[in-house]
N, C-alpha and C positions, 0 to 999 in steps of 0.2 A: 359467500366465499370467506368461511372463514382464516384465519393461520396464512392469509398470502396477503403479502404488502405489493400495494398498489399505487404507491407514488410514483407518480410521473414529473415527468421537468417543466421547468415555467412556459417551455414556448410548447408543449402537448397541448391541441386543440382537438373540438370534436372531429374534426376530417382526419386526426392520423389515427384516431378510435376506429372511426369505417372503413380506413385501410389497413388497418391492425384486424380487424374483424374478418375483413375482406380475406386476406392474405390466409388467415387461419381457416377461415373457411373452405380456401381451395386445396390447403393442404390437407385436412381430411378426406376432403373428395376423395382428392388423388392417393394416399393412403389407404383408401376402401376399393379403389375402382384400379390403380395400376394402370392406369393407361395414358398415352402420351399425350394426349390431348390435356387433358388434366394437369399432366405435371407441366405445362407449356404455358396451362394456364396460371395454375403457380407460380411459376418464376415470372411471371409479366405483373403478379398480381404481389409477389413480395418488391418485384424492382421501382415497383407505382409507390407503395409503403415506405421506401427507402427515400423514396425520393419525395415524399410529403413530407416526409421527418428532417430531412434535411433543408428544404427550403424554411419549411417553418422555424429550426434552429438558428439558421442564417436572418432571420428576418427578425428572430428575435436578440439575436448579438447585436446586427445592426442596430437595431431599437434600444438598447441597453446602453450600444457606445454613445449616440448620440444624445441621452439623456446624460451618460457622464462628461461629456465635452461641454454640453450649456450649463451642466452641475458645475465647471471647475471654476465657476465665475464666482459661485458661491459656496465658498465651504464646508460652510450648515448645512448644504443641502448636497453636496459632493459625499460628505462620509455617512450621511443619510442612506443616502442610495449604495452606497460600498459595504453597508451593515448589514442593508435591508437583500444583498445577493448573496451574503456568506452564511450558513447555515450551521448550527453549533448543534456539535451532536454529544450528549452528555448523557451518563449513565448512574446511578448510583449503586453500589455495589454493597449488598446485604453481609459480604463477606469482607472481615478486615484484612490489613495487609500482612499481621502476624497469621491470621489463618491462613491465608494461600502460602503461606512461608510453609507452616509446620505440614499442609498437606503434600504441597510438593517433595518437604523432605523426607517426608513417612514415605513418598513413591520412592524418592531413589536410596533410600537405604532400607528399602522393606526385604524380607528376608525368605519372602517367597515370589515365584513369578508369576503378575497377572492372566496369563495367558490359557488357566485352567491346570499347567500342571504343579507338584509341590515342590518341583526340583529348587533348592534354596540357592538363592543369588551370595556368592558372598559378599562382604563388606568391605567397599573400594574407598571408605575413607582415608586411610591412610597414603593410597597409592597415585587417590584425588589431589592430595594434598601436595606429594612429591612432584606430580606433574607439575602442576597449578603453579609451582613455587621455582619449578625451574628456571635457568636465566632463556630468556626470549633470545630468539637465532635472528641475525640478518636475512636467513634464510626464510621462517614464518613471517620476518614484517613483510618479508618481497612479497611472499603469496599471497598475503592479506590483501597487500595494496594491488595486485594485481586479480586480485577477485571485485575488487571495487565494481558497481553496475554506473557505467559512464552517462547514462541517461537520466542521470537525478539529478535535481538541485544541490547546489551547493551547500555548507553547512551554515553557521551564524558567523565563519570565518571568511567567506566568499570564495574559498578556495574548491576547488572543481573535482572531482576523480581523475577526469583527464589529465590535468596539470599535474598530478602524485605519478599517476601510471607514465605519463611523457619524462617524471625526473625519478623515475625509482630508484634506479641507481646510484645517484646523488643522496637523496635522502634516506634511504632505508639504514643509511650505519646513525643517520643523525637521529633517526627514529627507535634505530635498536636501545642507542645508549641512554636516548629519553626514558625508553619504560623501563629500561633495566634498573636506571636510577627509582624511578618512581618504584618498581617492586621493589627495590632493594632501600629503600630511608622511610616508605609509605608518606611522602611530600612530594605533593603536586608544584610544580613550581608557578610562579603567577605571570600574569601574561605577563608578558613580554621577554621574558628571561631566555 
């Protein structure tokens, strides 16, 4: 099998292989053959899968807490084990950061359209520009913040989406006049100001 990644998680054991297999197997069947039996047999035979997976994950949290709860006696061996669960996924990129600059920018001011025809795009630099540069409304910071997805982590401020969207009102003028300042002097001001 080539071209397909295969990792599994740390608590995958051979039995959710056999019910990985198992399950796939009925669904063929049932696939080739159309009939209820089959597909009956299917769903009993994915809900058996679901439910190996699930104990096995359960059992191996379990197992994980309880190695960091005797770990926290020992430090050494607390971030040990806290190192040894986070997995660092790192890439190196053949391409530099000037090159994805100039090829993105040859995309957006190329002066034909990709799409196969030659009808020519004009050139929105200018018009880029005027936007870009115009002063920020009360109005866009409300939407902004009110686009916020309330189910994420907070920033490295601890401050929450919910907490923006529950005071929008409040702070959208004290947000407007922050960035207006910051586009208009190009000075970030430093914490705490």
């Amino acid at each position: 099998m080539t071209g397909t990644c295969n990792i599994q998680p740390p608590w995958w054991e051979p039995e959710c292989d056999n019910a990985k297999h198992n399950k796939y197997s009925a669904l063929r069947k049932y696939r080739t053959s159309g009939q209820l039996t089959d597909l009956i047999d299917y769903k009993a035979k994915r809900t058996l899968f679901k439910r190996v997976c699930g104990i096995k994950k359960r059992l191996y949290q379990s197992k994980r807490r309880h190695e960091l709860v005797e770990a926290g006696k020992n430090p050494s061996k607390f971030w040990k084990l806290i190192k040894g669960s986070t997995t660092a996924v790192t890439s190196k990129s053949e391409i530099s950061p000037e090159g994805w600059h100039e090829y993105f920018e040859s995309l957006l001011y190329s002066e034909t359209v990709r799409d196969g025809s030659d009808e020519p795009i004009p050139d929105s630099r200018e018009e880029s520009a005027d936007i870009l540069n115009d002063v920020i409304t009360n109005d866009e910071v409300s939407r902004s913040i009110m686009q916020l997805l309330v189910a994420k982590s907070p920033g490295p401020d601890s401050v929450s989406a919910e907490f923006y969207k529950n005071t929008c009102t409040e702070i959208t003028p004290v947000f407007t006049d922050l960035f207006n300042r910051i586009l208009n002097t190009g000075d970030f001001p430093r914490s705490g100001e």
